[in-house]
N, C-alpha and C positions, 0 to 999 in steps of 0.2 A: 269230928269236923263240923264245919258250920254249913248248912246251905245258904246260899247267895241266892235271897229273896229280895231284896233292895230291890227297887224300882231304877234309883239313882247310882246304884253302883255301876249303870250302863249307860246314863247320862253324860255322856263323856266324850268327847272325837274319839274317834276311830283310833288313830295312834296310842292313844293314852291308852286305851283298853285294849288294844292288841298286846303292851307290855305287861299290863295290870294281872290279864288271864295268865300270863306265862306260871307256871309252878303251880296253877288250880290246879281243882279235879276237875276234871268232864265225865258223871256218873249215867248209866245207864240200867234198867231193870229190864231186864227180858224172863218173862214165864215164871218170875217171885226168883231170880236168880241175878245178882249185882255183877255189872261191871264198873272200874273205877279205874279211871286214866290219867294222868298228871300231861296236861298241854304244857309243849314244850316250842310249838313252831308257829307263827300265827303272820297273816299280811294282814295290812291296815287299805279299806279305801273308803276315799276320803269325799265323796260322794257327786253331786253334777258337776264341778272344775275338772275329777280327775278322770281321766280318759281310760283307765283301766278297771274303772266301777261299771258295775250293769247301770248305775242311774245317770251315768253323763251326757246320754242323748236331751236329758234333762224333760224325756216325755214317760207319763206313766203307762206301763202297760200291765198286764195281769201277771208277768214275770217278777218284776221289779216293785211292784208295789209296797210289796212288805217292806223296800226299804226305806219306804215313808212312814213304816210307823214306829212306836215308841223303843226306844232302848231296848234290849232282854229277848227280843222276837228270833224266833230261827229262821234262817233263810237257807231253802237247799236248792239246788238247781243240779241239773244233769249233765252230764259235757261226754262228747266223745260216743252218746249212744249209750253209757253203763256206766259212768262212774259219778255218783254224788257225789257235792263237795258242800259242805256244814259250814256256815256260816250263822256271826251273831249280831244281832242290826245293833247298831252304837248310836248314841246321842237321843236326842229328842223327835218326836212327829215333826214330819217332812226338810229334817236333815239326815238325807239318804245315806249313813256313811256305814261300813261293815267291817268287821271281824271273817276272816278267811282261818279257819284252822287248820294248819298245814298237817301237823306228824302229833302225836299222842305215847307216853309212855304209858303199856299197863301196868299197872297197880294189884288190882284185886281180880276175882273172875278168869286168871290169864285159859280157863280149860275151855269155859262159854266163847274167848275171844277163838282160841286153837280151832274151838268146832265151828263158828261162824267163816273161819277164812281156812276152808278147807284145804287140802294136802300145800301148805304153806308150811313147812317145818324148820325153819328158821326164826327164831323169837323175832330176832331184827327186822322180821320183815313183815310182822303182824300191822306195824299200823304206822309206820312210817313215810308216810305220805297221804293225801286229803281222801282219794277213792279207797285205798286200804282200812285208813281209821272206821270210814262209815261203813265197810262192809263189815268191821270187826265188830262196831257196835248195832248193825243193823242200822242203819239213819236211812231216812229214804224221805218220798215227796209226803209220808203220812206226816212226818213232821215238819213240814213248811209253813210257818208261822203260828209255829207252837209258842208259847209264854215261858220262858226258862226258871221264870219266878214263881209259877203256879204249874207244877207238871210232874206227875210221880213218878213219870217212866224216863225221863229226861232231865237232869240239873246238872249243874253246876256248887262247888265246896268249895270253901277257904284254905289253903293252906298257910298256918301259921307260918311257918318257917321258911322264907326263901333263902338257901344260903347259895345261890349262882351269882354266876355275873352273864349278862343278856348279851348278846353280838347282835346286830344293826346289818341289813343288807337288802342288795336290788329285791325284789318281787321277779316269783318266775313266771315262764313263757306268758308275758306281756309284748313280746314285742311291736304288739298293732299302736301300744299306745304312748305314740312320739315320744315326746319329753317327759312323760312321766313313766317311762318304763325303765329309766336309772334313779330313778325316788327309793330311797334308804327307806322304804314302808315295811321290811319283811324282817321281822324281830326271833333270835332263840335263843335257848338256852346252850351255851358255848361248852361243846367239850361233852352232849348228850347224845348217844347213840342212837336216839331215834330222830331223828331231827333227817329228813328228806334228802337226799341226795342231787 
């Protein structure tokens, strides 16, 4: 597989690269031990217009900044008191738009994932949703504005072969954010058992 080093392969709206990741890897190294994920579920926002971005107040603060910087950056934030949610900033400096990765298939590692999301004994329910993926892989605020381009504990691979067809749908529990919480922003892969419920 190839690592996704590009700078520019992140240069891109939000939507485009919310489909573009679908069927990467999202690889992980914990203690010289690989995990290796295939994203399947991702939302797009589309940054100060859209009312369901952390940036649509259109003021920076220390939360939100990262999403003014360059394409490839991770952005995580906490929700609920415990559950991180992984996201990947899209586009260019100070076009605030992000990547939301919702549900993750494993790949490789599945015994590192079993022991990270302890007495969890259902495969399908290792990393099917945004707080389970990051506990599977450990993600947390250490990595808030990590470079996905330069980072040996954290990247992203190419997967040559996409042979899916993508399904198109609302964005979940947005409801604060009027008209754009029926926005066809939230992209998967059709017919994948891990994909969120």
């Amino acid at each position: 597989m190839e690592k996704i080093v590009n700078r520019d392969y992140f240069r891109i709206s939000a939507n485009d690269l919310a489909i573009k990741l679908l069927g990467n890897y999202l690889c992980r190294e914990i203690s010289g031990k690989l995990i290796k994920t295939k994203i399947v579920e991702t939302e797009a926002y589309m940054g100060e217009f859209d009312k369901a971005s952390h940036a649509s107040t259109k003021n920076k603060t220390e939360r939100n900044s990262i999403l003014y910087m360059d394409g490839g950056h991770v952005y995580i934030y906490l929700i609920y008191g415990k559950y991180y949610c992984f996201n990947i900033v899209a586009n260019r400096k100070r076009k605030p738009e992000s990547v939301f990765i919702r549900a993750v298939e494993p790949v490789e590692g599945l015994e590192t994932i079993k022991k990270n999301r302890k007495n969890i004994h259902k495969e399908i329910e290792l990393t099917n949703g945004p707080g389970k993926l990051s506990m599977a892989l450990e993600l947390d605020k250490e990595f808030n504005k990590k470079d996905l381009t330069n980072n040996k504990y954290l990247w992203l691979e190419k997967k040559s072969n996409k042979n899916f067809k993508i399904k198109r749908d609302r964005r979940v529990n947005i409801d604060y954010a009027e008209e754009f919480k029926n926005k066809k922003w939230r992209f998967y892969i059709m017919n994948n058992r891990f994909v969120s419920n």
